[in-house]
N, C-alpha and C positions, 0 to 999 in steps of 0.2 A: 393757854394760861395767860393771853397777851393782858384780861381784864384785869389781869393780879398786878401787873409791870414784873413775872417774873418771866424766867425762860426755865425749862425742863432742865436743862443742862446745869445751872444754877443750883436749883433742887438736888440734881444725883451731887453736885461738889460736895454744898453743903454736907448729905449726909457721908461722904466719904471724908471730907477733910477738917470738920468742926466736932469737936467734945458731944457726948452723945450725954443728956440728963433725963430724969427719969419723968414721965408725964403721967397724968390721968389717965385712970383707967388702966394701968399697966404699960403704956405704951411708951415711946421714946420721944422726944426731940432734940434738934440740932441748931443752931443759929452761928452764922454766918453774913457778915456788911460785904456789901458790892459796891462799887461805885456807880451811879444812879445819872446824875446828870441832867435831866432832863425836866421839863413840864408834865403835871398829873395833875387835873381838875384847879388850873390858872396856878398852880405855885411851882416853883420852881427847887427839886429837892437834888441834893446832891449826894448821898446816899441813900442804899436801903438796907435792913435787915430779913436774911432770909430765915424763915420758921418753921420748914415741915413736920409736922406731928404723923410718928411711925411706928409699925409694931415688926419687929424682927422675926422671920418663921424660919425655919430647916435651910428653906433654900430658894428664898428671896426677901426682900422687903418691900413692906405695904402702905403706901403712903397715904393717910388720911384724909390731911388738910394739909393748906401750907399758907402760915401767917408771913405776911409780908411789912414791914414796917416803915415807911419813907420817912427820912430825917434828913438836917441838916450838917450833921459830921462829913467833915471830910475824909476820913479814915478812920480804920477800925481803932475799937477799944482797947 
């Protein structure tokens, strides 16, 4: 996932530890700000928002997509 600037681990937080809303299609998502820091195509973003779009089964979850959002906030909303 390095193309996203996300990490996998990131992904499982968000959907373990951010409000779950309801998405298209029946599916879920979750979003969750990290602290970013870094350079991404010459800008310089100091946060990001994590956005996996998922759908809940019996006995795992299935992760679609996952939006990523770089911003300039230094801390979550």
């Amino acid at each position: 996932m390095a193309e996203r600037v996300v990490a996998e681990q990131e992904v499982v937080e968000t959907i373990q530890h951010a409000p779950w809303e309801p998405a298209r299609q029946g599916r879920l998502r979750a979003t969750r700000w990290y602290p970013f820091g870094q350079e991404h195509r010459g800008v310089i973003y100091k946060g990001k928002d994590v956005r996996p779009v998922f759908v809940e089964e019996p006995d795992r979850i299935v992760v679609v997509t996952v939006y990523v959002y770089l911003n300039q906030r230094e801390e979550s909303r």
